[in-house]
Wavefront OBJ file of the C-alpha trace (Angstrom):
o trace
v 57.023 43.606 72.498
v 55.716 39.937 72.301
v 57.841 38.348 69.768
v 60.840 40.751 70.053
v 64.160 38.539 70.963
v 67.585 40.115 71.572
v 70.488 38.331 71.721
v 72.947 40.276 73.874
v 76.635 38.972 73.580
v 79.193 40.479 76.065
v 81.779 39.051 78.494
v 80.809 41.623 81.382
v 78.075 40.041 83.370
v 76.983 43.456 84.563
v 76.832 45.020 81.216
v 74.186 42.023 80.157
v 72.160 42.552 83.157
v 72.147 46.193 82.656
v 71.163 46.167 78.794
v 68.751 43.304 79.899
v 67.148 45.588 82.314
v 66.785 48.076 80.276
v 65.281 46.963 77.517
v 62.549 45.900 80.090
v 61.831 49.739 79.608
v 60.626 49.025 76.284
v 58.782 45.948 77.015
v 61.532 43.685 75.871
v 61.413 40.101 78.447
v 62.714 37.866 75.776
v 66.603 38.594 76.391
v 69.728 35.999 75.370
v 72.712 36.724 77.374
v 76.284 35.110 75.620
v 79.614 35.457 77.584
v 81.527 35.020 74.265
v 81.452 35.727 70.363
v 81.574 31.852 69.843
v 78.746 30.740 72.088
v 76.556 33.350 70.295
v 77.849 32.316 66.739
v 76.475 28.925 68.127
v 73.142 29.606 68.894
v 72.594 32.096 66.122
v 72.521 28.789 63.941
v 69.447 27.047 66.296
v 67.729 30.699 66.671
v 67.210 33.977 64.512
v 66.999 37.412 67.177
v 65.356 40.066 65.733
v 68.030 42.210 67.407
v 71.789 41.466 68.452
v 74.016 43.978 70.690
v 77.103 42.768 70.895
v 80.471 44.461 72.007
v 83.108 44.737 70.028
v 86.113 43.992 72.096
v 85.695 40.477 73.536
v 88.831 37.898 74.129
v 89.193 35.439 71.642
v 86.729 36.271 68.683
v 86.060 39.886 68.711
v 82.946 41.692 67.652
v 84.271 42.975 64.473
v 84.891 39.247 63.394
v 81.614 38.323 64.683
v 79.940 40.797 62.765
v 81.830 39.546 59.264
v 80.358 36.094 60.225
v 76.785 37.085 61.098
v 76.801 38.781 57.540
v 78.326 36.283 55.580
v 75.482 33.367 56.497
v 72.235 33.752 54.688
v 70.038 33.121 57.677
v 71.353 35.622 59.647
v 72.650 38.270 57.725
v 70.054 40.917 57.832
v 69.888 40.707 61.230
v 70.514 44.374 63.016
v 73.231 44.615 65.241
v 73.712 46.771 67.591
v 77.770 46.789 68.674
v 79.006 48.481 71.801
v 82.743 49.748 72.563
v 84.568 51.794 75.290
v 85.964 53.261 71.948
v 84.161 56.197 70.938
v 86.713 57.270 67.692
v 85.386 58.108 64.925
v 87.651 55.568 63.396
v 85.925 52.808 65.655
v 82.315 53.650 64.639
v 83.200 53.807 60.714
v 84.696 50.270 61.040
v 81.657 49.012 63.012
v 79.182 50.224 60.314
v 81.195 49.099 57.890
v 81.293 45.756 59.879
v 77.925 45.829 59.683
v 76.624 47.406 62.359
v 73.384 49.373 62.691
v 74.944 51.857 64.966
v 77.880 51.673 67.775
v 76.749 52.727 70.936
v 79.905 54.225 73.503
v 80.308 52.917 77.252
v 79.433 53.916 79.400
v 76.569 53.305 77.847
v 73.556 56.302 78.417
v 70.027 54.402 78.690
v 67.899 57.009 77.044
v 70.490 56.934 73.881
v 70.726 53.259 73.940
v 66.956 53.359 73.805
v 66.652 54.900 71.181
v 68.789 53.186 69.168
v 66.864 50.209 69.700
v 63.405 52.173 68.819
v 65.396 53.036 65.597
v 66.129 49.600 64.708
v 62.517 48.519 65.728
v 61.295 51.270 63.511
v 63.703 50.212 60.993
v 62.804 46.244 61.307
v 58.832 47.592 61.425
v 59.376 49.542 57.918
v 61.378 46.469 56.508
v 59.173 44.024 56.552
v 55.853 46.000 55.621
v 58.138 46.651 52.005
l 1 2 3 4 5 6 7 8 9 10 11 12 13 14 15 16 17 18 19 20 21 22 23 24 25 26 27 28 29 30 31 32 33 34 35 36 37 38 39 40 41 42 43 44 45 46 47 48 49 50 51 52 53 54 55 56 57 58 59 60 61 62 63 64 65 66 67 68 69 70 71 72 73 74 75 76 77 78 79 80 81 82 83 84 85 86 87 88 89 90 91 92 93 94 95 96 97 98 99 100 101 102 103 104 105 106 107 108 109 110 111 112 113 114 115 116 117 118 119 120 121 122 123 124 125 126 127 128 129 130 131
């Protein structure tokens, strides 16, 4: 996946490494690990992911603000995102989609379904730019 950067913005340590290891499954090395919404924000200005997974209850900004940010800027707004939650409601994955999310994915999160979530959105991305 040479070319292929994720930004992965969480405040659990263990859930970056995991996601991070992971998506070594796939072939994915080039991984950006943010322990807040803010510090993510930040670098999204220097640097354009072609994927972001990001969770959607963090202290201080939360996802669903991050999200409305990351689709309000021109550089980065058709970016997929890929948000994460301990809250599987169906309430809770209507606002993330409508937040702009590609998908929501639940925790604990399953490998082989977060997998292919992110083949989706690499499909997706693929069939994007080829229109």
């Amino acid at each position: 996946m040479d070319g292929f950067k994720v930004f992965v913005i969480d405040d659990s340590q263990t859930l970056q490494k995991l996601i991070s290891k992971t998506l070594e499954i796939l072939g994915v090395t080039n991984v950006t690990c943010f322990d807040n919404a803010l510090d993510g924000l930040i670098a999204l200005q220097e640097e354009v992911p072609s994927l972001i997974i990001l969770d959607i209850n963090m202290p201080g900004m939360n996802g669903y603000e991050l999200m409305s940010k990351i689709r309000k800027n021109d550089k980065i707004k058709d970016v997929p995102i890929l948000a994460i939650s301990g809250d599987d409601s169906i309430e809770t994955k209507n606002k993330a989609i409508e937040a702009g999310a590609f998908s929501l994915i639940s925790k604990p999160i399953d490998a082989k379904m977060f997998l292919s979530n992110v083949l989706a959105v690499i499909k997706y991305t693929e069939e994007s730019q080829a229109i």
